[in-house]
GUBAKE-418400 format. One record per residue (C-alpha): x negated, y, z; residue in three letters; residue number from 1. Coordinates in pm, 1 decimal, m for minus. Each point is the difference from the previous one (the first is absolute). Layout:
((X Y Z) 'Ala' NUM)
...
***
This chain:
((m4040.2 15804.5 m13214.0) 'Unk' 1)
((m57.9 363.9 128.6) 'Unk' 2)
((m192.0 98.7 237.5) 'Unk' 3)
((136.0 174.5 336.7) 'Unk' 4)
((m126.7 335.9 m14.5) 'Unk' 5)
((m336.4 104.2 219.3) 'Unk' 6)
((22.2 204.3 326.1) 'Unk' 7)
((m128.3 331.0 m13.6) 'Unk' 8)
((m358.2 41.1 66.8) 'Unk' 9)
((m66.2 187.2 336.4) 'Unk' 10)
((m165.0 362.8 m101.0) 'Unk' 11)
((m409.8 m111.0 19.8) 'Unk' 12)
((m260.6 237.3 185.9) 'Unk' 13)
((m228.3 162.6 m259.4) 'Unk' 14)
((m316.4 m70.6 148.5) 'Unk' 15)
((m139.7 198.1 m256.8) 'Unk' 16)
((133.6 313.5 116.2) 'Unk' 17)
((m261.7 124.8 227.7) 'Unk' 18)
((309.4 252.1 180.7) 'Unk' 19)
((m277.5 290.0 9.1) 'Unk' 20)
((184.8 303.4 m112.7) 'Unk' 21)
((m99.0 101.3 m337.4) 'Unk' 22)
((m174.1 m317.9 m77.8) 'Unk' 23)
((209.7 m278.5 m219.8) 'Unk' 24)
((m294.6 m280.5 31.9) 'Unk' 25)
((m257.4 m107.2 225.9) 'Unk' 26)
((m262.3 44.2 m286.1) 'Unk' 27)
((114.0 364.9 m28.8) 'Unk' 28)
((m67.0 41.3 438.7) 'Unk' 29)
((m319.7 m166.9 m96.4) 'Unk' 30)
((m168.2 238.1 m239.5) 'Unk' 31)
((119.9 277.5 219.7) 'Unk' 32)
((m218.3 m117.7 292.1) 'Unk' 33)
((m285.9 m96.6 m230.3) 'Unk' 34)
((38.6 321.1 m135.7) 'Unk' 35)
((m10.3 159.0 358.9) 'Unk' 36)
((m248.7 m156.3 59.8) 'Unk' 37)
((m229.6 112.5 m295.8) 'Unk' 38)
((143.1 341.4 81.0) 'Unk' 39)
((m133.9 12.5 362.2) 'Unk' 40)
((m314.5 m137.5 m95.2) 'Unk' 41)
((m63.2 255.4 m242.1) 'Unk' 42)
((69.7 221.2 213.9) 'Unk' 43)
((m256.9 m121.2 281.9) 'Unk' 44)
((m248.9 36.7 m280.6) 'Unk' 45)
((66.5 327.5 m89.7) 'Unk' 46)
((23.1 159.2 356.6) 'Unk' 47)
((m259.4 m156.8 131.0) 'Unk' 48)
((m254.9 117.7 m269.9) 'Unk' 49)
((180.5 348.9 34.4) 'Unk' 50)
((m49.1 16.7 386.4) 'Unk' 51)
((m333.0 m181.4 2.4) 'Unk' 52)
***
């Protein structure tokens, strides 16, 4: 006995896809902000012992 064949399956959502340009996952849009943030941090440091 063979079976009928299976319906297409209906294109999913990636949730995965974060749809930030120029970011393919959300762990790649997450380094960039922790990265930001270290970045602006840094920065506070430095100008504030420059300007103090």
């Amino acid at each position: 006995m063979s079976q009928p064949p299976q319906p297409p399956t209906p294109p999913s959502s990636d949730d995965s896809s974060p749809g930030v340009p120029g970011f393919r996952t959300w762990r790649g849009v997450y380094w960039f902000v922790f990265a930001s943030f270290v970045g602006v941090v840094a920065a506070l440091t430095i100008f504030s012992r420059m300007l103090a």
